[in-house]
N, CA, C, O and CB atoms as a CASP TS submission, in Angstrom:
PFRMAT TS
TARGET T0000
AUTHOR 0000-0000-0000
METHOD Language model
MODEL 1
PARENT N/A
ATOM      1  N   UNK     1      92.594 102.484  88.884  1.00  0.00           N
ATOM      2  CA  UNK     1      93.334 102.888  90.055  1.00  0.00           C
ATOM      3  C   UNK     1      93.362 104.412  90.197  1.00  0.00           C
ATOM      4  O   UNK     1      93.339 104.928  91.314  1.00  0.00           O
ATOM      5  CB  UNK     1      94.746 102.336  89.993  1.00  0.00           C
ATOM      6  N   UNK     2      93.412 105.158  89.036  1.00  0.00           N
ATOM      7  CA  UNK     2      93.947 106.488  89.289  1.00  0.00           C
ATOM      8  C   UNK     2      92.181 107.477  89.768  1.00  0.00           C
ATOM      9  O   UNK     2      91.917 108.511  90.382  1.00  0.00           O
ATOM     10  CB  UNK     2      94.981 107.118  87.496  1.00  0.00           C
ATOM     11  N   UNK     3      91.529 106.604  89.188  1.00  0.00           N
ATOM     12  CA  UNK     3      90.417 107.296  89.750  1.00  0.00           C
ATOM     13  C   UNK     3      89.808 107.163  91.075  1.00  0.00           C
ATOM     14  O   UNK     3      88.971 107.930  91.551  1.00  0.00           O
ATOM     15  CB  UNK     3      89.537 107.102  89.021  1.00  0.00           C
ATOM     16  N   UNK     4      90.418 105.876  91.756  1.00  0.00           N
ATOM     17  CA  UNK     4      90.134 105.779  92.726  1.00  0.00           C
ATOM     18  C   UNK     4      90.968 106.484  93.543  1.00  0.00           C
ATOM     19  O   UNK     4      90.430 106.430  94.649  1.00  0.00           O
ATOM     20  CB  UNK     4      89.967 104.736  92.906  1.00  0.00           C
ATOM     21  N   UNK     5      91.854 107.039  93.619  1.00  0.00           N
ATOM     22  CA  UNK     5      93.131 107.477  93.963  1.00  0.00           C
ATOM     23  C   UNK     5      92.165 109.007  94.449  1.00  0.00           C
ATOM     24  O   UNK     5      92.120 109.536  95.559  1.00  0.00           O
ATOM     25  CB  UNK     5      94.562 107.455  92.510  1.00  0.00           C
ATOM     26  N   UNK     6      91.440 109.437  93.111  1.00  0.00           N
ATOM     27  CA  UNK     6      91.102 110.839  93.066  1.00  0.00           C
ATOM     28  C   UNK     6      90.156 111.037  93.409  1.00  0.00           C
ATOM     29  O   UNK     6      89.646 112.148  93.553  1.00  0.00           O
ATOM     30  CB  UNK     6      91.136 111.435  92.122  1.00  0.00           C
ATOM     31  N   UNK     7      89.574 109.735  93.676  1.00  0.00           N
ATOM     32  CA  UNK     7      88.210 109.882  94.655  1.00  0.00           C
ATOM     33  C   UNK     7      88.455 110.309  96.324  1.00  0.00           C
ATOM     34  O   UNK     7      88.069 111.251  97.016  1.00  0.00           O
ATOM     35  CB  UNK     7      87.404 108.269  94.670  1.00  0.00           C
ATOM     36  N   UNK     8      89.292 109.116  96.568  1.00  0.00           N
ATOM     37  CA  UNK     8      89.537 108.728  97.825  1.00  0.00           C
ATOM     38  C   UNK     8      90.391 110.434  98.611  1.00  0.00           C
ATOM     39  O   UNK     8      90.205 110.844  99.756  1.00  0.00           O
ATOM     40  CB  UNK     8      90.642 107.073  97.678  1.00  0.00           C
ATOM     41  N   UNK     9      91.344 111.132  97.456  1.00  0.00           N
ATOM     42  CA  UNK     9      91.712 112.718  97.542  1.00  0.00           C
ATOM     43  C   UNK     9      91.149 113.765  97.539  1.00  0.00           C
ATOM     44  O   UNK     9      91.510 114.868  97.947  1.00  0.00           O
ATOM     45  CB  UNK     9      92.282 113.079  96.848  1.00  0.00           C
ATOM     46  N   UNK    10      89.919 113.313  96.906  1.00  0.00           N
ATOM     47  CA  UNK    10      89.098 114.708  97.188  1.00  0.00           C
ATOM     48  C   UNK    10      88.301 114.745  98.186  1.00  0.00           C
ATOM     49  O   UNK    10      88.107 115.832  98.732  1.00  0.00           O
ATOM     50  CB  UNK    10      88.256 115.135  96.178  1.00  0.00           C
ATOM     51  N   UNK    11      87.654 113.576  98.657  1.00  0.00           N
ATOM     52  CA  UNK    11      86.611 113.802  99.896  1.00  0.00           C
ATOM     53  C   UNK    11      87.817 114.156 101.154  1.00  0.00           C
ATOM     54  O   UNK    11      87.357 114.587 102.211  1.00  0.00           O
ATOM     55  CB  UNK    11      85.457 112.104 100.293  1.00  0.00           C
ATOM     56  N   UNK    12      88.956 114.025 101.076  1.00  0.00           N
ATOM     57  CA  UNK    12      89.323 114.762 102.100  1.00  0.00           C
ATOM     58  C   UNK    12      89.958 115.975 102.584  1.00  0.00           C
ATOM     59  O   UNK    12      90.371 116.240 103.713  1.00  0.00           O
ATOM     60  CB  UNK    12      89.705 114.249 102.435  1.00  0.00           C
ATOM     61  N   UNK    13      89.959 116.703 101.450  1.00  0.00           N
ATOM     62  CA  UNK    13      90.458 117.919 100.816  1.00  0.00           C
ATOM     63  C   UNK    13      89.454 119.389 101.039  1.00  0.00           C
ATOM     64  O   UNK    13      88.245 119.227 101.200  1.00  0.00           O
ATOM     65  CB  UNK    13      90.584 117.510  99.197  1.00  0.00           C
ATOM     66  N   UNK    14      89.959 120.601 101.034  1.00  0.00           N
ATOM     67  CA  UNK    14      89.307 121.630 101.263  1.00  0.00           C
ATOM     68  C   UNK    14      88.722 121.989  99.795  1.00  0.00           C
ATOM     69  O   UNK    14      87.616 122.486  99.582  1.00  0.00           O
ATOM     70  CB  UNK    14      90.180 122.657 101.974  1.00  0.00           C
ATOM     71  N   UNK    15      89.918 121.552  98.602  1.00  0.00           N
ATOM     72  CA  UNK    15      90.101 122.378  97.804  1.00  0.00           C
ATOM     73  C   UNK    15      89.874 121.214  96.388  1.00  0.00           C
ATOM     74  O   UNK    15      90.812 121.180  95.591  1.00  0.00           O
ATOM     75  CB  UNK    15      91.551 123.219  98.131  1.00  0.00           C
ATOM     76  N   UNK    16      89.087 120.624  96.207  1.00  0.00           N
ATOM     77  CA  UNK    16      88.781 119.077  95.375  1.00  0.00           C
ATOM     78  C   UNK    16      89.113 119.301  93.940  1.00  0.00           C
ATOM     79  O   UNK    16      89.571 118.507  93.118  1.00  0.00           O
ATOM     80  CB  UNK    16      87.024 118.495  95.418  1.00  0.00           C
ATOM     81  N   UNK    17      88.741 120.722  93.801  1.00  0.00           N
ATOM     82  CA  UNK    17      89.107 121.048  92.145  1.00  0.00           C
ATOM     83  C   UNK    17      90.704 121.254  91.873  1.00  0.00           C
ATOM     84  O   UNK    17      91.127 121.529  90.751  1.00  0.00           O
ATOM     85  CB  UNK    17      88.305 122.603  91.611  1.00  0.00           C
ATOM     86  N   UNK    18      91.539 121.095  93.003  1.00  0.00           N
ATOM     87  CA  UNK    18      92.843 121.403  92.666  1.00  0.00           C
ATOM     88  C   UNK    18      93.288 120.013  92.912  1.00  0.00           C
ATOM     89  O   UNK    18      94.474 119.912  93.225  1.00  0.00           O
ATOM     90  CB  UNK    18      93.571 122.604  93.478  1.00  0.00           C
ATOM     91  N   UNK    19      92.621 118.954  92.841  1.00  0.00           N
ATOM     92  CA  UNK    19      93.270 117.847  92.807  1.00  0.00           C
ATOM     93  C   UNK    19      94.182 117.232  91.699  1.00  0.00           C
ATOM     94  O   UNK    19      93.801 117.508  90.562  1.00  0.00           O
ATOM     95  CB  UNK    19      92.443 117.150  93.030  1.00  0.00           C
ATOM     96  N   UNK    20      94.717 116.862  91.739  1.00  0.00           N
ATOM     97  CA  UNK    20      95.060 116.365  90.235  1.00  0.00           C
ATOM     98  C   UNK    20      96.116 115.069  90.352  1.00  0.00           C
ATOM     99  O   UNK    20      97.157 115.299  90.968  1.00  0.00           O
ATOM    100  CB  UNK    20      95.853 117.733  89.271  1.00  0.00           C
ATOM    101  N   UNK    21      95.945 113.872  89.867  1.00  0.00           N
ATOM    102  CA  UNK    21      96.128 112.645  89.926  1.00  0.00           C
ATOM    103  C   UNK    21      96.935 112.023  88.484  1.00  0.00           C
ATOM    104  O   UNK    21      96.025 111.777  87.693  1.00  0.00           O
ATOM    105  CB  UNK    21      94.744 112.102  90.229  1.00  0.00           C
ATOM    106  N   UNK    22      97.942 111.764  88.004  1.00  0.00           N
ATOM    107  CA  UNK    22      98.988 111.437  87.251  1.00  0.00           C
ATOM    108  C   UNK    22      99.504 109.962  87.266  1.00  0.00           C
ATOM    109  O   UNK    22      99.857 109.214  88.177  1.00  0.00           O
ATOM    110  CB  UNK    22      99.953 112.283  87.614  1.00  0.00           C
ATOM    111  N   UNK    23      99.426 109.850  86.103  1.00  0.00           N
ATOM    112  CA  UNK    23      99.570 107.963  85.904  1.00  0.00           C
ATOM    113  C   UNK    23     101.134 107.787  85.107  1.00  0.00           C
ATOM    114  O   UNK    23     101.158 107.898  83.881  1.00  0.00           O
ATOM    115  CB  UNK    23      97.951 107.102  84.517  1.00  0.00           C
ATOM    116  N   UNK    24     102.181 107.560  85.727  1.00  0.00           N
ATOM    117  CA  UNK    24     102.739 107.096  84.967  1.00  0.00           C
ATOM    118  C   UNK    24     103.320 105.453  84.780  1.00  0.00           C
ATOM    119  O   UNK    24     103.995 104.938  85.671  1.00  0.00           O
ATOM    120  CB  UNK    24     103.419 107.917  85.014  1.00  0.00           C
ATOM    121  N   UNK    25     103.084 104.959  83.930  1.00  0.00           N
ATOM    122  CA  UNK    25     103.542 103.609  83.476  1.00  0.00           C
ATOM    123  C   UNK    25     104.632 103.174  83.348  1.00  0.00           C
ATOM    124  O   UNK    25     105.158 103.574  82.310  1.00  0.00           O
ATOM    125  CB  UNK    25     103.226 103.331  82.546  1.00  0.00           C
ATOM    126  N   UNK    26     105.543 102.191  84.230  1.00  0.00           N
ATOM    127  CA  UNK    26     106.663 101.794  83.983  1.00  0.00           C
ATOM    128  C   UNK    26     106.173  99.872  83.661  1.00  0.00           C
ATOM    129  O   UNK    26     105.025  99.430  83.706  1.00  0.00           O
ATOM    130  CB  UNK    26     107.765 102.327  85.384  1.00  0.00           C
ATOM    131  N   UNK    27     107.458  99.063  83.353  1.00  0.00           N
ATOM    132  CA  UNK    27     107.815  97.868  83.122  1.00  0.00           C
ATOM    133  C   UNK    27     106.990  96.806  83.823  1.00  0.00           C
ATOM    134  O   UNK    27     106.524  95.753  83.390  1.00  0.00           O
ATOM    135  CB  UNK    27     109.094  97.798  83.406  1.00  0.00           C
ATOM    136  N   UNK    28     106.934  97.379  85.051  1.00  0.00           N
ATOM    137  CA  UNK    28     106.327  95.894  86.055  1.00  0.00           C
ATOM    138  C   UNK    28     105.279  96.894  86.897  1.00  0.00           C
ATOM    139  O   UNK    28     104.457  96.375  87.652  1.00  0.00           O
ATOM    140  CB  UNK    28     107.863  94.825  87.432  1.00  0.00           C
ATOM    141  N   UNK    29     105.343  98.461  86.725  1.00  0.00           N
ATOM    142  CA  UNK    29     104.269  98.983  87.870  1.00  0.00           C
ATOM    143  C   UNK    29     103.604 100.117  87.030  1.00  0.00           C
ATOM    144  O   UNK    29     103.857 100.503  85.889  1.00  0.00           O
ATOM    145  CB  UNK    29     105.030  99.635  89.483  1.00  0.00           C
ATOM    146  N   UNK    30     102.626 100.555  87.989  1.00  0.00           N
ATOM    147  CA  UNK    30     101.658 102.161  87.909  1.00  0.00           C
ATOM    148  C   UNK    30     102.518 103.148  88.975  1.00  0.00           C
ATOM    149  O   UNK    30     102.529 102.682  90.114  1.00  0.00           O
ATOM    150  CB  UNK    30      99.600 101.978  88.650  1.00  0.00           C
ATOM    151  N   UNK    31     103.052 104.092  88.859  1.00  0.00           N
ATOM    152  CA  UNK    31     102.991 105.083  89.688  1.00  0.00           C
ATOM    153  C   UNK    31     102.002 106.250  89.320  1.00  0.00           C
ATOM    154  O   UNK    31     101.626 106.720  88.245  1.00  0.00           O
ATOM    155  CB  UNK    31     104.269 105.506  89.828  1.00  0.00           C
ATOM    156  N   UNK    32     101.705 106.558  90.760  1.00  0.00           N
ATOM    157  CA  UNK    32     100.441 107.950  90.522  1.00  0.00           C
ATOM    158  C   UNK    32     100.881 108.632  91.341  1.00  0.00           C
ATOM    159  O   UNK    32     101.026 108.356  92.532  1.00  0.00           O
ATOM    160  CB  UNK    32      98.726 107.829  90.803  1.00  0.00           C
ATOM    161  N   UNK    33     101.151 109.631  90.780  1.00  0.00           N
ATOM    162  CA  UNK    33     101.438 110.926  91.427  1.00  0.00           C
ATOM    163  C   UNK    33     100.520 111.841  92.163  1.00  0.00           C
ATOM    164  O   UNK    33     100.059 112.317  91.126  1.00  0.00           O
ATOM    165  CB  UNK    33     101.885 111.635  90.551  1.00  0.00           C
ATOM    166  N   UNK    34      99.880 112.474  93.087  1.00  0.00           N
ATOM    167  CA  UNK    34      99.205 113.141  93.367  1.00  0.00           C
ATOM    168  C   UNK    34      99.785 114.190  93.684  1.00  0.00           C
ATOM    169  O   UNK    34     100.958 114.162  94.058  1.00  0.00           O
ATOM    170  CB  UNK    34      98.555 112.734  93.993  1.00  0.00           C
ATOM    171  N   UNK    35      98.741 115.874  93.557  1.00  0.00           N
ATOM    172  CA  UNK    35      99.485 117.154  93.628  1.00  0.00           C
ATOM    173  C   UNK    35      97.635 117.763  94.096  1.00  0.00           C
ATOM    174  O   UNK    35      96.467 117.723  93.710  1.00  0.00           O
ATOM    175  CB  UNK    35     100.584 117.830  91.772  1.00  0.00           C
ATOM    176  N   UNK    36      98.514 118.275  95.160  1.00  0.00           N
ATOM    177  CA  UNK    36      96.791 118.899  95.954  1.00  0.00           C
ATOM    178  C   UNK    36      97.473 120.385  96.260  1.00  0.00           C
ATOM    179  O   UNK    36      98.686 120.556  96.385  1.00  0.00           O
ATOM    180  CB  UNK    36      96.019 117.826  97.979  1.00  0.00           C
ATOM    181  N   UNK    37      96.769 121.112  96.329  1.00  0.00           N
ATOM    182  CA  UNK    37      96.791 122.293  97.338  1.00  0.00           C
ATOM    183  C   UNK    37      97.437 122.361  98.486  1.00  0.00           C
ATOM    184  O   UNK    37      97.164 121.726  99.504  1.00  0.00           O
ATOM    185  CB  UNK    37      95.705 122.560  97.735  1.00  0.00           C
ATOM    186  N   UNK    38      98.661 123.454  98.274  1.00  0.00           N
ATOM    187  CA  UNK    38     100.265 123.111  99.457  1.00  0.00           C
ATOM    188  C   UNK    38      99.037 123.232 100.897  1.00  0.00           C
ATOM    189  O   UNK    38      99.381 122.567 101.875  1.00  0.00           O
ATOM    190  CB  UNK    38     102.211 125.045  99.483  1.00  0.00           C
ATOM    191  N   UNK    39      97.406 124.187 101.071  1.00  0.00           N
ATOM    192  CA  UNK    39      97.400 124.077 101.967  1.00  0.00           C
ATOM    193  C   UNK    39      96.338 123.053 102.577  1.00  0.00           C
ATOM    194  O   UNK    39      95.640 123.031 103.591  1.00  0.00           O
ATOM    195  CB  UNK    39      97.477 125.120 102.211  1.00  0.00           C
ATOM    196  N   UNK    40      96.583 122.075 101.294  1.00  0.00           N
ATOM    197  CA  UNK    40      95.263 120.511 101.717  1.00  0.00           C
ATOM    198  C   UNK    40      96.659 119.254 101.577  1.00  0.00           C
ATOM    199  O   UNK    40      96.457 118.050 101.419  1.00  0.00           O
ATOM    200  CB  UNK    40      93.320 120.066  99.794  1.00  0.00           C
ATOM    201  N   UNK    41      98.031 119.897 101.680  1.00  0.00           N
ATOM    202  CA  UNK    41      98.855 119.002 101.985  1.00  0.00           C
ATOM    203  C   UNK    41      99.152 117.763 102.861  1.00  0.00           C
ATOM    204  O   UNK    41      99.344 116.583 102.566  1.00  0.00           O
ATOM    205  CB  UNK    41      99.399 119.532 102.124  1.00  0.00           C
ATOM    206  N   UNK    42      99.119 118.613 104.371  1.00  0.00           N
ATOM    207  CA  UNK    42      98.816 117.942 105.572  1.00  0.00           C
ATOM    208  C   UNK    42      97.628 117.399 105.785  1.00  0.00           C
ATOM    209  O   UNK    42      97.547 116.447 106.562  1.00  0.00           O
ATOM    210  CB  UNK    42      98.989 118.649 106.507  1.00  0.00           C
ATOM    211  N   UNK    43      96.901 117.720 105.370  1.00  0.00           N
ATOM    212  CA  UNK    43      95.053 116.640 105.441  1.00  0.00           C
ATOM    213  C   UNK    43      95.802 115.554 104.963  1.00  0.00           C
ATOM    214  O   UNK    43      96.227 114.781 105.821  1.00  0.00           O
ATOM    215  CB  UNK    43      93.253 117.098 104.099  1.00  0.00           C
ATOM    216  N   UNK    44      96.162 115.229 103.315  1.00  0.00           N
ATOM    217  CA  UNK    44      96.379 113.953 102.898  1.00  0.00           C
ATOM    218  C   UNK    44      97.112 113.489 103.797  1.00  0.00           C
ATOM    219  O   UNK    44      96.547 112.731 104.586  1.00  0.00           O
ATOM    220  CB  UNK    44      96.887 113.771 101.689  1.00  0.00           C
ATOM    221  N   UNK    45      98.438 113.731 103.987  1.00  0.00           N
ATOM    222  CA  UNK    45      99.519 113.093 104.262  1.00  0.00           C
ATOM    223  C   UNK    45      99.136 112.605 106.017  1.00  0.00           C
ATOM    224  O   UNK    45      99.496 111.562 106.562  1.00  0.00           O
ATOM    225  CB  UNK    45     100.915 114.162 103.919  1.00  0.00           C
ATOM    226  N   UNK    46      98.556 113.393 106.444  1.00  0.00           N
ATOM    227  CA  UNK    46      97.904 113.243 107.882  1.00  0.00           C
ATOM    228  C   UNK    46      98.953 113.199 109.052  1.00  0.00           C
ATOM    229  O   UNK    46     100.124 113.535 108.876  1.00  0.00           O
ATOM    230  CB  UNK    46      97.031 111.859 107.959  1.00  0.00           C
ATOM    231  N   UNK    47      98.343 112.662 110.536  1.00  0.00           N
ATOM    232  CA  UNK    47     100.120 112.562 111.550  1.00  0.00           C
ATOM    233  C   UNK    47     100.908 111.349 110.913  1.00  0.00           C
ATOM    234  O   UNK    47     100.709 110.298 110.303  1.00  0.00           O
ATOM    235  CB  UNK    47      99.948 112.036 113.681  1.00  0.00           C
ATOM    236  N   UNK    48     101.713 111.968 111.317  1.00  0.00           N
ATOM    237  CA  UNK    48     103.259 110.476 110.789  1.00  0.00           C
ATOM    238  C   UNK    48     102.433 110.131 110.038  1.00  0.00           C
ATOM    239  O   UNK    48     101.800 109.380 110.780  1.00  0.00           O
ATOM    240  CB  UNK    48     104.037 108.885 111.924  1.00  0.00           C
ATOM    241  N   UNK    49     101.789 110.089 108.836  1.00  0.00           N
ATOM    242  CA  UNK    49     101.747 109.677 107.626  1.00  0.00           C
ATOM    243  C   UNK    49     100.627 108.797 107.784  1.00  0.00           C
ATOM    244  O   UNK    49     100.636 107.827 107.027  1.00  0.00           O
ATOM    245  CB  UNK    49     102.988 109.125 107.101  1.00  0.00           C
ATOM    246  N   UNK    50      99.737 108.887 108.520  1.00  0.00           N
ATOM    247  CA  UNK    50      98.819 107.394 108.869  1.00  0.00           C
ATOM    248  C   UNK    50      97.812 107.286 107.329  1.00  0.00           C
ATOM    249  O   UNK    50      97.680 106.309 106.592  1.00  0.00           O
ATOM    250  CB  UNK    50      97.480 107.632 110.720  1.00  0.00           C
ATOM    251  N   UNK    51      97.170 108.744 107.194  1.00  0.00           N
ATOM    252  CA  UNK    51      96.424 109.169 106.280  1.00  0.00           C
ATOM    253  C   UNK    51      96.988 108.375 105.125  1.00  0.00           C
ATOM    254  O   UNK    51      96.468 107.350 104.684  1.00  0.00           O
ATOM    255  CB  UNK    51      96.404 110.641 106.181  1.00  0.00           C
ATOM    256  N   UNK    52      98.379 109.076 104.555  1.00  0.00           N
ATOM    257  CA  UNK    52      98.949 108.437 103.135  1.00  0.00           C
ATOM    258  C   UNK    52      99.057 107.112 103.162  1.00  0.00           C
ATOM    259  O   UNK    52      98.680 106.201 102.424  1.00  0.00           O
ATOM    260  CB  UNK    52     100.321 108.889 102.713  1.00  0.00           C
ATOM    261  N   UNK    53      99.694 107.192 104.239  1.00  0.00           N
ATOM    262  CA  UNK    53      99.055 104.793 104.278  1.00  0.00           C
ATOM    263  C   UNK    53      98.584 104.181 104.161  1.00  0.00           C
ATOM    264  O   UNK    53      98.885 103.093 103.672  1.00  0.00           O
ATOM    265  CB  UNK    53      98.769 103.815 104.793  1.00  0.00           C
ATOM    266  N   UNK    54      96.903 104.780 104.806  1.00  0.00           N
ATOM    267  CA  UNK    54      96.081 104.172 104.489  1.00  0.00           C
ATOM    268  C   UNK    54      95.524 104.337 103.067  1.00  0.00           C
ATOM    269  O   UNK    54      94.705 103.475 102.747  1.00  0.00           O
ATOM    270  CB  UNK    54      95.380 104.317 105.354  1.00  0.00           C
ATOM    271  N   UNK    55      95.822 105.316 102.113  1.00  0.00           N
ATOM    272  CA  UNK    55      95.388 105.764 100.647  1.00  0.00           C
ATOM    273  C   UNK    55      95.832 104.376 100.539  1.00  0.00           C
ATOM    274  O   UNK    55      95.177 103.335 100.598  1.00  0.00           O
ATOM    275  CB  UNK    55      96.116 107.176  99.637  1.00  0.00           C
ATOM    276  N   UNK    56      97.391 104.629 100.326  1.00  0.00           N
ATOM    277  CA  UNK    56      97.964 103.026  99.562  1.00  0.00           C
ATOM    278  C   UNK    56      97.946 101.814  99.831  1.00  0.00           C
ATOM    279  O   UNK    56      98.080 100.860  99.064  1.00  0.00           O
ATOM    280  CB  UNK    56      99.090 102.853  99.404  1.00  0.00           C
ATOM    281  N   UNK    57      97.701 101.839 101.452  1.00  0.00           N
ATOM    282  CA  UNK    57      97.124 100.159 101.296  1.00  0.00           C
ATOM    283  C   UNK    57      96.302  99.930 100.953  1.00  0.00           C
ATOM    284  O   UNK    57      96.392  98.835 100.399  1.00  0.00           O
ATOM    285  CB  UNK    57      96.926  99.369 102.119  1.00  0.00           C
ATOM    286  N   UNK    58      94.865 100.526 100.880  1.00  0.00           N
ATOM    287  CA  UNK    58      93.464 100.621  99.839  1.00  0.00           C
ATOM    288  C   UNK    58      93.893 100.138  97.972  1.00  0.00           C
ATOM    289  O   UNK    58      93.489  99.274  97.193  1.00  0.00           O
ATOM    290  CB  UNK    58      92.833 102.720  99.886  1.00  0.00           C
ATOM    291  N   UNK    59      94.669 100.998  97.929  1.00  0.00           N
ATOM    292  CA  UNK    59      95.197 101.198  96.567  1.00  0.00           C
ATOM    293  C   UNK    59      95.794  99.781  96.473  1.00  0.00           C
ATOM    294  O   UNK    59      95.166  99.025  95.733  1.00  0.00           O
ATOM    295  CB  UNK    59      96.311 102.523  96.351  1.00  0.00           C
ATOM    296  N   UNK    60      96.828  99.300  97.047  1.00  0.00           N
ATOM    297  CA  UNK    60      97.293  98.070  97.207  1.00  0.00           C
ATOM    298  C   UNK    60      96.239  97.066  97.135  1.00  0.00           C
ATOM    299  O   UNK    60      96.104  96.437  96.085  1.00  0.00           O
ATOM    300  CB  UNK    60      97.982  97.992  98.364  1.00  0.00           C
ATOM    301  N   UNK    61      95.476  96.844  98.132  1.00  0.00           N
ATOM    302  CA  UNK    61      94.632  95.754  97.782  1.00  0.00           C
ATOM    303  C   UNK    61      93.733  95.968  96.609  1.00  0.00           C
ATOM    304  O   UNK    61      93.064  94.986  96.288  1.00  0.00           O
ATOM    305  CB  UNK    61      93.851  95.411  98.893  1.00  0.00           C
ATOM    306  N   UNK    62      93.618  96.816  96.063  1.00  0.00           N
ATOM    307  CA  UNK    62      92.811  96.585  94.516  1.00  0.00           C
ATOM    308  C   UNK    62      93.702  96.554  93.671  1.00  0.00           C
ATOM    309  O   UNK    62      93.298  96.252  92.548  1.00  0.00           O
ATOM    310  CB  UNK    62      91.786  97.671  93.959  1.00  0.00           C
ATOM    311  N   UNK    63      95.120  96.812  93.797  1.00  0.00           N
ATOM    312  CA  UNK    63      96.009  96.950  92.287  1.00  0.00           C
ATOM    313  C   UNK    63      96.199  94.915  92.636  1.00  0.00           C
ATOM    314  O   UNK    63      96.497  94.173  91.700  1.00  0.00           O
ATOM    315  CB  UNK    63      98.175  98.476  92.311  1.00  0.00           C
ATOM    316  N   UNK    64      96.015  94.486  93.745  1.00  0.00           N
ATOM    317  CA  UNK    64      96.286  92.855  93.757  1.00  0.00           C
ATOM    318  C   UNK    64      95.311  92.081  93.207  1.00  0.00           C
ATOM    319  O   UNK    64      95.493  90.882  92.998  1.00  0.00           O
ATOM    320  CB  UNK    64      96.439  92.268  95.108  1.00  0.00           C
ATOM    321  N   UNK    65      94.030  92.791  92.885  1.00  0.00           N
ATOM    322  CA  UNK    65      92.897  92.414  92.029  1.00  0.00           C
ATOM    323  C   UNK    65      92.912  92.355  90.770  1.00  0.00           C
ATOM    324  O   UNK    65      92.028  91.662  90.266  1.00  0.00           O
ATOM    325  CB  UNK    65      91.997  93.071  92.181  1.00  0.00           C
ATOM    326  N   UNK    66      93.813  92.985  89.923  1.00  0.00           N
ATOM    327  CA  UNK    66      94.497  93.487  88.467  1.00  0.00           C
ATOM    328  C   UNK    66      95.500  92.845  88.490  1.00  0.00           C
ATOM    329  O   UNK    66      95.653  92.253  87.422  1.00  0.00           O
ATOM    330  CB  UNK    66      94.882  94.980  88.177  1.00  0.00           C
ATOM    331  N   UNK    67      96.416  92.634  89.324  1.00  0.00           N
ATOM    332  CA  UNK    67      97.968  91.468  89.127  1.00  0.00           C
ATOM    333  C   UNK    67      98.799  92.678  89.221  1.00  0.00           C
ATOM    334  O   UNK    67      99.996  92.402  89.137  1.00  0.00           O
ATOM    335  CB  UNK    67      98.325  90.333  87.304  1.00  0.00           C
ATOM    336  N   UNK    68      98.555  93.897  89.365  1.00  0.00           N
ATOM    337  CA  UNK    68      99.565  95.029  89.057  1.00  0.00           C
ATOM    338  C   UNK    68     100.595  95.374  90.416  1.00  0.00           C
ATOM    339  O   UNK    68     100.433  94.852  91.519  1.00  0.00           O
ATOM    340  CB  UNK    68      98.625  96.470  88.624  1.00  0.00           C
ATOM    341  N   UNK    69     101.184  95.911  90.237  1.00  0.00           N
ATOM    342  CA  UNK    69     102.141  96.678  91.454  1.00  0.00           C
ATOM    343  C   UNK    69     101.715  98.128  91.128  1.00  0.00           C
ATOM    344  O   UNK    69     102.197  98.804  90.219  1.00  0.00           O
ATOM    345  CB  UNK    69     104.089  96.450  91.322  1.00  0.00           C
ATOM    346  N   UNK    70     100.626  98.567  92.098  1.00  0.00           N
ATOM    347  CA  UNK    70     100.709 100.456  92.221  1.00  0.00           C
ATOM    348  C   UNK    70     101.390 101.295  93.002  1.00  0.00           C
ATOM    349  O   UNK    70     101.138 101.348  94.205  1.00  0.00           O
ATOM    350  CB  UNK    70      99.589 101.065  92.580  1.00  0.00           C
ATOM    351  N   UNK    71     102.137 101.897  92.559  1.00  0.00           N
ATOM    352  CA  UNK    71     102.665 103.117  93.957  1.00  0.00           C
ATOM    353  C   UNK    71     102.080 104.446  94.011  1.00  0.00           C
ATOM    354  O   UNK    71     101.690 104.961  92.963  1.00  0.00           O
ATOM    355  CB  UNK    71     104.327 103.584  93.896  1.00  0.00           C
ATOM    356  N   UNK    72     101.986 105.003  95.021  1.00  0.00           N
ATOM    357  CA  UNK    72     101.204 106.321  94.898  1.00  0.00           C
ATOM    358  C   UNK    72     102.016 107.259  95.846  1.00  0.00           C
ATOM    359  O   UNK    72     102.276 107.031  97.027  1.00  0.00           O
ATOM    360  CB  UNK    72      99.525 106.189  95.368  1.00  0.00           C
ATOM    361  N   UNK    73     102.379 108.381  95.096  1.00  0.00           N
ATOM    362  CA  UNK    73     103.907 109.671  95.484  1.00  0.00           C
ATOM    363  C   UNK    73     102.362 110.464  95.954  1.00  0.00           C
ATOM    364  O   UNK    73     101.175 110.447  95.629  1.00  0.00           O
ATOM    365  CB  UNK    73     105.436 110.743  93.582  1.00  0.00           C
ATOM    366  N   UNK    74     103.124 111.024  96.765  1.00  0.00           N
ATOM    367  CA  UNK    74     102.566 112.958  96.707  1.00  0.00           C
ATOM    368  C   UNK    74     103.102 113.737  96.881  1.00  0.00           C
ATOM    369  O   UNK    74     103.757 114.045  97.877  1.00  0.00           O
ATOM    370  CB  UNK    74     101.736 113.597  97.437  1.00  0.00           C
ATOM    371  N   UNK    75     102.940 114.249  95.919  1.00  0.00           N
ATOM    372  CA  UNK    75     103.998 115.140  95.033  1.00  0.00           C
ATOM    373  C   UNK    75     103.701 116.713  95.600  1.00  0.00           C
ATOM    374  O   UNK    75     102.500 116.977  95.659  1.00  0.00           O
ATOM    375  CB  UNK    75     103.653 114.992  93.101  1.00  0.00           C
ATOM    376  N   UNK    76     104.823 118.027  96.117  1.00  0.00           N
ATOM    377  CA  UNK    76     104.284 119.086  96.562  1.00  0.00           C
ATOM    378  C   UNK    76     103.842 119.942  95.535  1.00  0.00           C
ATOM    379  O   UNK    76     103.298 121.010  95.813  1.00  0.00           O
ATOM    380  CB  UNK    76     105.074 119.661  97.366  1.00  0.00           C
TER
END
């Protein structure tokens, strides 16, 4: 998941080497944190959020391939 996460973040990014993608493991889920460049912020997150939505419903339908629950933050 987390690499797909950091795939799917860098092709849309100015700045790909400042990506950086964070796994943390809880009880029943994955959270991944993402932290981009304050000024490749708005690329991800996109208008009203369409961009970050679509990351995680992507993300969603493959964490349902694993049995997992993923969430994915982006973090400033």
């Amino acid at each position: 998941m987390k690499e797909l996460v950091e795939v799917l973040v860098r092709s849309l990014v100015d700045q790909p080497d400042q990506v950086a993608v964070t796994s943390k493991e809880t009880a029943r889920s994955l959270v991944l944190e993402v932290r981009v460049a304050p000024s490749d912020m708005g690329k991800v997150i996109g208008r009203q959020g369409r961009v970050a939505r679509a990351i995680r419903t992507v993300v969603k339908a493959a964490a349902v391939r694993d049995g997992r629950r993923v969430q994915v933050e982006f973090v400033p």
